[in-house]
N, CA, C and O atoms as a GROMACS GRO file, in nm:
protein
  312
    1UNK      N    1   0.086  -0.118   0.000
    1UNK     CA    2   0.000   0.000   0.000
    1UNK      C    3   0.090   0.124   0.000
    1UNK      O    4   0.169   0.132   0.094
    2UNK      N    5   0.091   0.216  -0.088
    2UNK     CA    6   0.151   0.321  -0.087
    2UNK      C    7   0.076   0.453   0.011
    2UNK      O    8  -0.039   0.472   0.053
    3UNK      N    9   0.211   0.535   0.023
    3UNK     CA   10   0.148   0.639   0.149
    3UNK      C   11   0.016   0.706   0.115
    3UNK      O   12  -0.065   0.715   0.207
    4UNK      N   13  -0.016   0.752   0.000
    4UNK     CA   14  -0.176   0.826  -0.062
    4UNK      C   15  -0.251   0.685  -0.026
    4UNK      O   16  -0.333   0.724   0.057
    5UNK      N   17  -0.262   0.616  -0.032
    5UNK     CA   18  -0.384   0.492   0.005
    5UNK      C   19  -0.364   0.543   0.167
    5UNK      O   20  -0.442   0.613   0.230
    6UNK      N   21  -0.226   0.482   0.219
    6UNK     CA   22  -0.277   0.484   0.347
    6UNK      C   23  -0.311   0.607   0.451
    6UNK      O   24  -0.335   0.599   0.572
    7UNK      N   25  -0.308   0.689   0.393
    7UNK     CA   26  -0.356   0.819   0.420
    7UNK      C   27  -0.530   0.847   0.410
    7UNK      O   28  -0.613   0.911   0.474
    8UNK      N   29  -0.527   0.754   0.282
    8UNK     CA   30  -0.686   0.808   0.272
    8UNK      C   31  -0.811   0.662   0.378
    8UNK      O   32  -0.927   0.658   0.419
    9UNK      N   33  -0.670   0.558   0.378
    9UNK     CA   34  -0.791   0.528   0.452
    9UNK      C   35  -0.802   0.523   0.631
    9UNK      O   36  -0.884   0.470   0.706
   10UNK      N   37  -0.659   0.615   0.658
   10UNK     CA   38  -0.673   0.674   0.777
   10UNK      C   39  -0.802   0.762   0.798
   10UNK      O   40  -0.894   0.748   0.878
   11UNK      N   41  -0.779   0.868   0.692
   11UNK     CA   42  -0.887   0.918   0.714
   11UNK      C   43  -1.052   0.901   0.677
   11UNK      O   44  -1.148   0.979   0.678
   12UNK      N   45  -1.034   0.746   0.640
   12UNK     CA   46  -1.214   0.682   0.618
   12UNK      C   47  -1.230   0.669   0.768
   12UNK      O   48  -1.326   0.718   0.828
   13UNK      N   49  -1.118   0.592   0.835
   13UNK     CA   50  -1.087   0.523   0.973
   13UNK      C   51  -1.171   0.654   1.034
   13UNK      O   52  -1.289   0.634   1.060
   14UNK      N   53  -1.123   0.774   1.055
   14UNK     CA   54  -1.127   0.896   1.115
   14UNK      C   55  -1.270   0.949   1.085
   14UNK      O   56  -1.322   0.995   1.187
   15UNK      N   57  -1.332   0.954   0.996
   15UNK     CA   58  -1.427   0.991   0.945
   15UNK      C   59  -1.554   0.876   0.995
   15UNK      O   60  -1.664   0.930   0.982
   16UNK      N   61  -1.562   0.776   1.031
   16UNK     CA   62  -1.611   0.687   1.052
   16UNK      C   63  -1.591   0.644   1.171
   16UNK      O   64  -1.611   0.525   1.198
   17UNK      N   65  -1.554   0.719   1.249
   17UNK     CA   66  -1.562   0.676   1.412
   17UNK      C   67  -1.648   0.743   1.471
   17UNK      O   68  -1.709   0.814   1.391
   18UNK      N   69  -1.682   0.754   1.583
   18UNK     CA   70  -1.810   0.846   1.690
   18UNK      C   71  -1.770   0.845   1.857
   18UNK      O   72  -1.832   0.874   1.960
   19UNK      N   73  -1.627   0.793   1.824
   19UNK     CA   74  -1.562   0.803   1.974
   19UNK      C   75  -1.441   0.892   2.006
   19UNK      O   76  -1.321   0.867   1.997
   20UNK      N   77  -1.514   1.012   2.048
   20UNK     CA   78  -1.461   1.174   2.095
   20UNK      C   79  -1.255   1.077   2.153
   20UNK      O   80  -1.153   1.090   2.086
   21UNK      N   81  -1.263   1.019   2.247
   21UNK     CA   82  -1.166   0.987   2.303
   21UNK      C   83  -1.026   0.957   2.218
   21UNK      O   84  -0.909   0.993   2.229
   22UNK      N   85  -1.110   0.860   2.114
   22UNK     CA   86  -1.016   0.805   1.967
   22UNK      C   87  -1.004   0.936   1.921
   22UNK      O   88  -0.892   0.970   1.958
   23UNK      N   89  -1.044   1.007   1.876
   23UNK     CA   90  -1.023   1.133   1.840
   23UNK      C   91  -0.914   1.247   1.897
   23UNK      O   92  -0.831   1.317   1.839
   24UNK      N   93  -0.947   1.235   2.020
   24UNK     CA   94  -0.852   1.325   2.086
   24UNK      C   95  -0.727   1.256   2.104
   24UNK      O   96  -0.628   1.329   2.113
   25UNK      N   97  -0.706   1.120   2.112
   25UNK     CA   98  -0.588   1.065   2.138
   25UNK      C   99  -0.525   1.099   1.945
   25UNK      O  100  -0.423   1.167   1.949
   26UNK      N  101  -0.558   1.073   1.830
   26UNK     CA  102  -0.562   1.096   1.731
   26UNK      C  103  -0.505   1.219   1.692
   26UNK      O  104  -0.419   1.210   1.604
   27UNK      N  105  -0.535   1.344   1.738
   27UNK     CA  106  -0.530   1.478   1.790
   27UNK      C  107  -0.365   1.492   1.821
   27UNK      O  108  -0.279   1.540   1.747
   28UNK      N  109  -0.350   1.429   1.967
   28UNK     CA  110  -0.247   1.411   2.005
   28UNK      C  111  -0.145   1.402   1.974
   28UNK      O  112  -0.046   1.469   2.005
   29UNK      N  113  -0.162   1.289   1.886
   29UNK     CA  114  -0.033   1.238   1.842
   29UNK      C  115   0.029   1.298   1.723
   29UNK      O  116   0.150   1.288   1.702
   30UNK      N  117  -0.058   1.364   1.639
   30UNK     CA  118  -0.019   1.447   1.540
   30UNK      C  119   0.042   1.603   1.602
   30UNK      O  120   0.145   1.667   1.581
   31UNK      N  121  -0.046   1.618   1.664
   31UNK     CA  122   0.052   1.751   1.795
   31UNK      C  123   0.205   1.714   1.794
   31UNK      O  124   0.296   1.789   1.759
   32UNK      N  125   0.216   1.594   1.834
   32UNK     CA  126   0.344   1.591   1.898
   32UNK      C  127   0.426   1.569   1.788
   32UNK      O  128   0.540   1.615   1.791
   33UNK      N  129   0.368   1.477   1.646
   33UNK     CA  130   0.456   1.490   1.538
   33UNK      C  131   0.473   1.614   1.518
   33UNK      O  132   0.574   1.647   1.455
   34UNK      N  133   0.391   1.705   1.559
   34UNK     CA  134   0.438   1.848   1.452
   34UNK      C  135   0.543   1.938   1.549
   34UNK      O  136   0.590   2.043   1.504
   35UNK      N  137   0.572   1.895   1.668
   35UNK     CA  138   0.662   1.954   1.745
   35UNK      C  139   0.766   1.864   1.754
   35UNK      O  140   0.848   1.891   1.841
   36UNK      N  141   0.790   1.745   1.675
   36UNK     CA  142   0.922   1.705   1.687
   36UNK      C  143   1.053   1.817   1.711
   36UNK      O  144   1.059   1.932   1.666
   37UNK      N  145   1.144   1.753   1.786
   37UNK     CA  146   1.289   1.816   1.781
   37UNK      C  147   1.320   1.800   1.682
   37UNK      O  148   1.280   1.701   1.621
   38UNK      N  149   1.413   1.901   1.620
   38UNK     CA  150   1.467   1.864   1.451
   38UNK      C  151   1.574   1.798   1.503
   38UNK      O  152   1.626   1.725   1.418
   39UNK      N  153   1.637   1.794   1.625
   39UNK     CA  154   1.750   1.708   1.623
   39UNK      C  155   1.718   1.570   1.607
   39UNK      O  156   1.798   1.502   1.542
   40UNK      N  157   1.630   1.521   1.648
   40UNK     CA  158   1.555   1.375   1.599
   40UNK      C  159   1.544   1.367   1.459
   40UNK      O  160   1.501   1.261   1.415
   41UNK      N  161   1.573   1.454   1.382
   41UNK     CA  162   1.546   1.436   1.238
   41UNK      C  163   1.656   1.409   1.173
   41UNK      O  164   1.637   1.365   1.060
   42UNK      N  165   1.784   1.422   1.211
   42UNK     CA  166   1.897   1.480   1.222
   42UNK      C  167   1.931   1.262   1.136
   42UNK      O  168   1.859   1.164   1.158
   43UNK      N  169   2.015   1.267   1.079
   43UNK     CA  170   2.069   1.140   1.080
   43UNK      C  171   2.181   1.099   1.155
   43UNK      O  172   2.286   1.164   1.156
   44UNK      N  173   2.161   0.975   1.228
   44UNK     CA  174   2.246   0.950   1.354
   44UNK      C  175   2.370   0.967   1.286
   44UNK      O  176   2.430   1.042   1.363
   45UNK      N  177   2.458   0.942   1.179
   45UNK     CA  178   2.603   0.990   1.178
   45UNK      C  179   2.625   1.124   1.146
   45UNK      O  180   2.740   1.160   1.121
   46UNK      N  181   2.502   1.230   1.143
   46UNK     CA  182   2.567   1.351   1.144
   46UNK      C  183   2.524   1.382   1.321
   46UNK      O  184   2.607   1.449   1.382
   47UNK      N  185   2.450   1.353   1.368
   47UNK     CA  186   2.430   1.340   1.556
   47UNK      C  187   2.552   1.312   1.614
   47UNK      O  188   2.590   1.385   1.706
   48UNK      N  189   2.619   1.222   1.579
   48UNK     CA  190   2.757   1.170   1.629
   48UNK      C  191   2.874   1.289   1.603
   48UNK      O  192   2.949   1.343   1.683
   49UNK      N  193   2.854   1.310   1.432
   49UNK     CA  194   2.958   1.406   1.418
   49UNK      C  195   2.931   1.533   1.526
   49UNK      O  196   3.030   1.566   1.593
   50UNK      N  197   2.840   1.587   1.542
   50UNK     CA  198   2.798   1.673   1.625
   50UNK      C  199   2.815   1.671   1.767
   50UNK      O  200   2.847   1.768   1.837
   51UNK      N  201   2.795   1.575   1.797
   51UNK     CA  202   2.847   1.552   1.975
   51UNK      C  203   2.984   1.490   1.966
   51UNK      O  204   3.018   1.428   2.067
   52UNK      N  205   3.068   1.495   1.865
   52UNK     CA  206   3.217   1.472   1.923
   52UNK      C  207   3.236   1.621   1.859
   52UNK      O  208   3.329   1.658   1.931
   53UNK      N  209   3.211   1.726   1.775
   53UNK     CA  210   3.250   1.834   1.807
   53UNK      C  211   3.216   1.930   1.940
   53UNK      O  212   3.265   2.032   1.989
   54UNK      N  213   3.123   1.853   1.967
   54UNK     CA  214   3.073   1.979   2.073
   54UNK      C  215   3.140   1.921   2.209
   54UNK      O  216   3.159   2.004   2.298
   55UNK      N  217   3.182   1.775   2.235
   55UNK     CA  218   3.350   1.709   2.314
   55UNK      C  219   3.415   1.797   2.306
   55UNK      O  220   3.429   1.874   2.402
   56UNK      N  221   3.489   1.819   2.159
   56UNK     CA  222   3.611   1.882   2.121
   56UNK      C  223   3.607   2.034   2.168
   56UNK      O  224   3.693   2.091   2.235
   57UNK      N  225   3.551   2.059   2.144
   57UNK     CA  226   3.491   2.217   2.222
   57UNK      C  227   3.489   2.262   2.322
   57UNK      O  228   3.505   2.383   2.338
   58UNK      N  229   3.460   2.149   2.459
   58UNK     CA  230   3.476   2.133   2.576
   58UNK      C  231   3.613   2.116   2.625
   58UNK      O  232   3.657   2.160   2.731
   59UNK      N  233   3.661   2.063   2.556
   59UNK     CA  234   3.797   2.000   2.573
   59UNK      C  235   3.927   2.154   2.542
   59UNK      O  236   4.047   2.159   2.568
   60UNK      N  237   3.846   2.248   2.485
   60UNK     CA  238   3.936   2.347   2.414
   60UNK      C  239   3.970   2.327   2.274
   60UNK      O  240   4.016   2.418   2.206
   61UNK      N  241   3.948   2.208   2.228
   61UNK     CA  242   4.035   2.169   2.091
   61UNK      C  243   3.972   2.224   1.952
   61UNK      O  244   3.942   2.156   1.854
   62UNK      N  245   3.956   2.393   1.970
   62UNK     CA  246   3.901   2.462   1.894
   62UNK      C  247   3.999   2.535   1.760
   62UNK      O  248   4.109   2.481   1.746
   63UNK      N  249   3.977   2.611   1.696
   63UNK     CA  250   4.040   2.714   1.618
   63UNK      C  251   3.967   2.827   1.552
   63UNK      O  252   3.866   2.807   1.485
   64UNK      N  253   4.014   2.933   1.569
   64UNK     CA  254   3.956   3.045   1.554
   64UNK      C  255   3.850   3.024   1.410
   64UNK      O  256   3.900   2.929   1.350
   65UNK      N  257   3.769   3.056   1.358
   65UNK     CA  258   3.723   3.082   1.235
   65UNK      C  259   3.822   3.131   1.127
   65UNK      O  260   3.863   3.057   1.037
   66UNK      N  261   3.862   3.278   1.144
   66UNK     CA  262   3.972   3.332   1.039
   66UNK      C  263   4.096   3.211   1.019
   66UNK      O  264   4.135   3.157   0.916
   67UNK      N  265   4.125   3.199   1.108
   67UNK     CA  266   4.265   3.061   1.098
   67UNK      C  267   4.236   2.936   0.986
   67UNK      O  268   4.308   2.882   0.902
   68UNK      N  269   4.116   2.922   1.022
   68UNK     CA  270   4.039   2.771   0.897
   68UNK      C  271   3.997   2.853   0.775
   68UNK      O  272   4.040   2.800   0.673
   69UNK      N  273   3.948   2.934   0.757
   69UNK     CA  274   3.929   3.066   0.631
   69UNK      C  275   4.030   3.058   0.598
   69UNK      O  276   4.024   3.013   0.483
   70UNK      N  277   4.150   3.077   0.632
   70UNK     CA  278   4.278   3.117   0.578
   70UNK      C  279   4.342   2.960   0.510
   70UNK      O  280   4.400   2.937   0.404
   71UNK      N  281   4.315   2.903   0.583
   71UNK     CA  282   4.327   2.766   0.545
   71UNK      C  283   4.272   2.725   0.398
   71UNK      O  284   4.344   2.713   0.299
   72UNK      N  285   4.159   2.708   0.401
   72UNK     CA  286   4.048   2.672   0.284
   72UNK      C  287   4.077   2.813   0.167
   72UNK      O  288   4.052   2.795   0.048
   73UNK      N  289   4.124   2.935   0.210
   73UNK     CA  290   4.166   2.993   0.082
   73UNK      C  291   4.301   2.914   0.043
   73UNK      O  292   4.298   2.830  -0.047
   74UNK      N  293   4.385   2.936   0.092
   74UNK     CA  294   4.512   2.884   0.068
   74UNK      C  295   4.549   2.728  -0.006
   74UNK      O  296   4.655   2.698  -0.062
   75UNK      N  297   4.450   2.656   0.009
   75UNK     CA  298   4.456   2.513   0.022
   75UNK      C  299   4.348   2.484  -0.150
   75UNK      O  300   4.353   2.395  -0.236
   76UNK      N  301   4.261   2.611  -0.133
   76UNK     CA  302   4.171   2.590  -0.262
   76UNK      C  303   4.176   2.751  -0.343
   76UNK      O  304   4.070   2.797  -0.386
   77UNK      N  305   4.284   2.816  -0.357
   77UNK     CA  306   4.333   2.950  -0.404
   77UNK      C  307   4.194   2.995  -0.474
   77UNK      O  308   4.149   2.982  -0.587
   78UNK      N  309   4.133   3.073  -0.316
   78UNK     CA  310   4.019   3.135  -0.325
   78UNK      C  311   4.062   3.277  -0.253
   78UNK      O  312   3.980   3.368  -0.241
   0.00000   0.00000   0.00000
């Protein structure tokens, strides 16, 4: 079943109920999809890359911005 089918017959499902409760739980859960964290969206090896920079950061093991600029011109004669 592709996602347009199962969409539409969520909403036969939805359309065809008479129980307020199913509804509100229904309600719910789409709430909370629409407030996902984008970091949950995030793909776990860029999550990883991200929390060992933000280690490295802690740790001091930084470098200025201009220093890596200077770098990436030099390295790609920009």
């Amino acid at each position: 079943m592709n996602l347009q089918a199962r969409k539409l017959e969520l909403v036969q499902m939805i359309l065809n109920t008479d129980r307020p409760n199913l509804l509100e739980k229904v309600s719910q859960i789409l709430k909370q999809e629409k407030e996902a964290d984008w970091w949950d969206e995030l793909p776990f090896c860029v999550q990883e890359s991200v929390k060992k920079g933000m280690e490295q950061a802690k740790r001091g093991e930084t470098r200025p911005h201009s220093e890596v600029m200077k770098e990436v011109r030099l390295r790609y004669g920009i």
